[in-house]
Every structure is written in C-alpha cells, then in structure tokens.
N, C-alpha and C positions, 0 to 999 in steps of 0.2 A: 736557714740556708738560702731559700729567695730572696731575704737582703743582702746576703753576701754576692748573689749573682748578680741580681740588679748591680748594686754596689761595684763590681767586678765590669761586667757590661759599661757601665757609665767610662770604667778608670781603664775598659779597653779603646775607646771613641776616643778619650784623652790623649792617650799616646800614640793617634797615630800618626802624629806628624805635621797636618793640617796647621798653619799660622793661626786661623781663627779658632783651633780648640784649644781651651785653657789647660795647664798641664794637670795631674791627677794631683788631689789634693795630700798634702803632707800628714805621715801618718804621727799619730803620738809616740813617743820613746818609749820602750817594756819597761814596766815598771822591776823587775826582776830577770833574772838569767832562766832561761829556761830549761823545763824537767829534765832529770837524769835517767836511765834505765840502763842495769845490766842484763841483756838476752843471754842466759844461757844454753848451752850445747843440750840436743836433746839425746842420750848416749841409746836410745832405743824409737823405734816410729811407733808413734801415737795413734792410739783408735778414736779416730774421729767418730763422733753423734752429736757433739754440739750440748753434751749433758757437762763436760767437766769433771770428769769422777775418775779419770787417766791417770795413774798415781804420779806420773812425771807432773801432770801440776802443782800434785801439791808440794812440792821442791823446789817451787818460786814462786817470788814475793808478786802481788799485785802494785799495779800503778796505785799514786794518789787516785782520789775521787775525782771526777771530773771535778770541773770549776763555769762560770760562764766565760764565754770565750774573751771578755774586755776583764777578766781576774777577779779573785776574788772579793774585791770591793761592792762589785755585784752581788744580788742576792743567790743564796745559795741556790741549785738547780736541786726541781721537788722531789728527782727520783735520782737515788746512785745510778753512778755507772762508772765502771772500772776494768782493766783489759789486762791482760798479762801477757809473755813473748816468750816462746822458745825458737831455736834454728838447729839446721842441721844441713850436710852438705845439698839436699834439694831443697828444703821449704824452707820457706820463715811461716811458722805456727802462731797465730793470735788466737786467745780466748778472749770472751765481751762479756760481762752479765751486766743486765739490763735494769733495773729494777723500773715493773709496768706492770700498776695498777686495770689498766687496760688496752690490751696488746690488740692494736688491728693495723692495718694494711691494707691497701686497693690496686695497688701494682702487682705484674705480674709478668710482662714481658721486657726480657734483655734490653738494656738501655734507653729505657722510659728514665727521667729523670726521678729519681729513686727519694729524694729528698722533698720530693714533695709527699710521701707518707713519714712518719716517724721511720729513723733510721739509724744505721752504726756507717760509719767511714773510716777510713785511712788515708794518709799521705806519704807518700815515702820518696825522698832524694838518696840516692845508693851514694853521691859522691859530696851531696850538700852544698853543693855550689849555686843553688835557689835556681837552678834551672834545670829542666828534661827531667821532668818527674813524674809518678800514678798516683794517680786518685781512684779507688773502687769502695762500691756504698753496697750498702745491701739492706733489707727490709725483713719485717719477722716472717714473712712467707720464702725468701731468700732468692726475691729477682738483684738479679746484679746490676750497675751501675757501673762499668770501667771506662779509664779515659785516660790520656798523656797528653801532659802541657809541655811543650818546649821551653814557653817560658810563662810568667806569671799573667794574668789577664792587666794588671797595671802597665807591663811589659811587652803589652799587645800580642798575648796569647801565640797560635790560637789553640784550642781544645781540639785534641784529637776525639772523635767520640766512636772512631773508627778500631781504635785498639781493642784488644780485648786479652784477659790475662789468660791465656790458655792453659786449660788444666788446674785452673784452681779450683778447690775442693771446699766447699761449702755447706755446713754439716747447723742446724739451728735445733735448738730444743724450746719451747712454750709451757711454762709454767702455771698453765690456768688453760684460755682457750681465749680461739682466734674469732678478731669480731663479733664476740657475743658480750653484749652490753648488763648483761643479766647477773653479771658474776663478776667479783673482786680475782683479777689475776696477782702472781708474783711478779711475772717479769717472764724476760726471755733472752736465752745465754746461748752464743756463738762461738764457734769453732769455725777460722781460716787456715788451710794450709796454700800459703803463697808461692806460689815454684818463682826459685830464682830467676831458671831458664825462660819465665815468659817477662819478665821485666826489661827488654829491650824497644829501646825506641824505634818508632816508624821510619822506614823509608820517605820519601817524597810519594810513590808508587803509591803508599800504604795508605796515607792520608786521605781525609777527606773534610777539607776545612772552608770550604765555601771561594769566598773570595779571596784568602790570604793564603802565600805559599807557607810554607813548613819553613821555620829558622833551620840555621844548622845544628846537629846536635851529633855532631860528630865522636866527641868523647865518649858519651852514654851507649851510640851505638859499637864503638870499640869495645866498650865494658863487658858488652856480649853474655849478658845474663849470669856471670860468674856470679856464686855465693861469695858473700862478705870473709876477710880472713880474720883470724884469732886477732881480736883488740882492736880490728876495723869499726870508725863509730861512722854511724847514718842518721839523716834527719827522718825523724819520724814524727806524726801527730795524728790522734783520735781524735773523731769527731760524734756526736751526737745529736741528729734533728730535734726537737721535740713540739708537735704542734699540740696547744688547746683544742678540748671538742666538748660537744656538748655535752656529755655525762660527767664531763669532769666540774668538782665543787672545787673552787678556790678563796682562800681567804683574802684578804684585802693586801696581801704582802704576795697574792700569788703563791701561796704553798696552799699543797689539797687539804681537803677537808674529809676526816673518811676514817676509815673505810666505812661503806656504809653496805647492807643486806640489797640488793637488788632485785630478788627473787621473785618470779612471774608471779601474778596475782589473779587466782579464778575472777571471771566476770559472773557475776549473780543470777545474771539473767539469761543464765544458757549453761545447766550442766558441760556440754559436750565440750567447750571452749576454757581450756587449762592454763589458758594466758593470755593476755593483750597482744597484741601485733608489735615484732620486734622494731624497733626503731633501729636506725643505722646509726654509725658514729661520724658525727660531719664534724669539722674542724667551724671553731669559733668564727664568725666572719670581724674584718676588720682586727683579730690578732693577731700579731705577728708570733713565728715558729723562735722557743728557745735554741740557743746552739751551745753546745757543752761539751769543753774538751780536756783534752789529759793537760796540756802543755797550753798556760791562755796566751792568744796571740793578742791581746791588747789591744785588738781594733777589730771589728767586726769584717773581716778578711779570714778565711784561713788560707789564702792564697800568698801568705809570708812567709816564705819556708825556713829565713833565719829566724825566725820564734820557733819553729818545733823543736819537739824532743829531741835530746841526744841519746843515740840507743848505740852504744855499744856491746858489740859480739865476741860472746867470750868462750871459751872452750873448758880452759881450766877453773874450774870454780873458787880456788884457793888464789888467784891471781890477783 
C-alpha cells in the first residue's frame, strides 16, 4: 500500500494542471472482467464477534481467494484471504478471514495510516461512477482507518481523511496471539457492519483537505445514505496489506517456510530466567508490503474503481 500511495501521490502532482507536469502515466488494459458477488439479504441481525460461527454465514458462498493485485500471473499471495457479504436495510455486513502465521500490529489510534501495519480494507462506489467513494482499513487490534475520495488521486483527489464512518461496528477474533513471535498463529477473521446511513459525502464545511477545495459531489450527497435496492449492483473491492518481518522464513519464490516450533528456550546459566528476551516483530527493511485483493486491478493502484467488484444486492435468493 505505500507503493500505491507514493504511486497515487506522484499521479496526484500529475494532474494538476501545471504545463510543466507531465500527464499521469497510462495504465495497462485488465487483463479480464472483473469479480462478480451476489450480497444476499440478511432475513435476521447478526451477532457480531468477529468469530464467524452466525449461522447466517454459513448460507453464503465466499469470495475467490485473493490474488496479487497486477492478477494472477503473479505469484500466488503466501496466506488466504477471503471475505464474504451480507446486507440488510441498515448495514452492509463483511466477514474477512485472514490466514496469519503471525499476527501483530502497532497502530492504535483513529486514523493513523493503518496500512502501514498488515491489514484488511475496503472500497466501495454505491453509484460506480469511479467517483465519491470510502475507503476504511482496519488492523488485527482494530484501529480504523476511514476516508472519502471525491475523486481518484490520478484525478487530483483530494483525500478526505476527515470522514468518518459513524457507527460502524467492528467486531475481530485472533486465532493464536497478538505480537508474540514465540508461537505459530492461524490467522485472524473480521466482522464489519457498515451502516448505510454513514456513507454520505462531505460537505465543503466537512472537509479538511489542505490546499485543495472539495470537487463537487453532488450526486453521492443526494444519495443520502439510502440502502442499495433489490438487484442494485455497486463497485466493491478488498484489499489486503501484507508486509515481510523478520520472523518470517521465505523460500526463494517468496512463499513461507514453516511452520516452524518457536518456543522460548531456558538460558542454562540462570535457573530463574524461563526464556530469552522477546524480540519485536520489525518489518524487513528495503521490502516492499504485498497487496492482495478479491477483484485484481491490474496495476498497482487500487485507486481504479472500474476494476472493482460487481456486488450485487439481492433479497430473493431464488432470483
């Protein structure tokens, strides 16, 4: 995701107009049409924990596997990750599971940029028009990341980082344990419930975009947080950070090596002392973070919203 921003950054200076900056460069063509999903109607409200075990999901199908975000011609990403969707007249529901060998996190405060720990995200366009849309990330301790783009960073943004999705409910389970390098985890599996009613665009008021005014987004804000109707489709896309650290063993293809026993080891030279001094988990220097998603956008961007998913909302399941 730091290449994508850099990236984004670069192809915001691009467009802004200036005679002397060169236009943003031309992206490649999708190699394929991108993912389908049916959201079914949730006929009862779900108990969030963030464990997955709600019998409503298991009465729908999960997404494909992620993929690397330039497609599968890339190599495959070392851990699943896979999401599922239910809706209902207030929320749009995601589940995430993660699969992490070692699950840590260092963030913790509201709109820290969230992608710079391993993380899960979302995109969502309600009208697909590749403009006035939310991006919110979350991390396995479950600091949020929210924000609305008027228009794409190529499109000369800007980032609202002032939104916030209010009332969203955010429920994480840990299948192992958090920043402890000592121990092979499973993973860790996410429960969102998204209220329609906070998906509206900022005012001008609202904003807080530095030197750039707010585009219009006048449509989005008419939209007015209404739930999608029966067979309404929206662009949607998953996203997954994934940085290297130093516990992790990789083969020469970059897949892990493992699992391996990491279990503290008495020091000989002192009864009293039942283990080594825990080492932290630091991200590899000079690696760049995987990014892994339901639907691949074909260019290291997920800032393309006609490559996201088509999610259509459905009520009747026989439909």
């Amino acid at each position: 995701m730091l290449a994508i921003l850099v990236a984004a950054l670069l192809a915001q200076d691009s467009s802004s107009g200036s005679p002397s900056s060169p236009p943003a460069p031309a992206m490649p063509p999708p190699s394929a049409p991108p993912n389908t999903y049916r959201a079914l109607f949730a006929s009862s409200p779900l108990i969030l924990d963030g464990k997955l075990d709600d019998a409503a999901w298991n009465l729908v199908p999960w997404t494909a596997d992620f993929v690397d975000i330039e497609g599968p011609a890339k190599p495959t990403p070392r851990y699943r990750t896979r999401a599922k969707m239910l809706w209902d007249e207030r929320y749009l529901y995601v589940a995430a599971e993660l699969e992490e060998p070692d699950v840590w996190a260092t963030l913790r405060a509201h709109d820290e940029i969230v992608f710079h720990d391993n993380d899960f995200e979302i995109f969502i366009d309600p009208d697909g028009d590749g403009r006035a849309y939310y991006e919110l990330e979350t991390n396995c301790l479950g600091t949020i990341f929210d924000l609305f783009l008027p228009r794409t960073y190529r499109d000369g943004g800007p980032a609202v980082h002032t939104w916030d999705c209010v009332r969203l409910v955010t429920k994480i389970a840990v299948q192992g344990s958090v920043n402890d390098p000592r121990d092979d985890d499973k993973g860790w599996t996410l429960e969102w419930a998204i209220p329609w009613a906070s998906l509206i665009a900022p005012s001008k008021g609202d904003q807080k975009t530095d030197d750039k005014p707010l585009p219009p987004v006048v449509e989005e804000r008419q939209r007015n947080g209404a739930a999608p109707k029966d067979g309404e489709m929206w662009r949607i896309n998953f996203s997954r950070v994934q940085w290297k650290h130093n516990f992790e063993e990789l083969d020469e293809k970059g897949a892990r090596v493992g699992p391996k026993n990491r279990s503290p080891v008495p020091l000989p030279d002192n009864n009293a002392i039942t283990q080594s001094p825990l080492k932290r988990y630091e991200k590899k220097k000079g690696e760049s973070e995987g990014n892994w998603v339901w639907s691949p956008q074909w260019v290291v961007d997920m800032h393309v919203p006609d490559r996201w998913g088509k999610v259509t909302f459905v009520r009747d399941v026989a439909k």
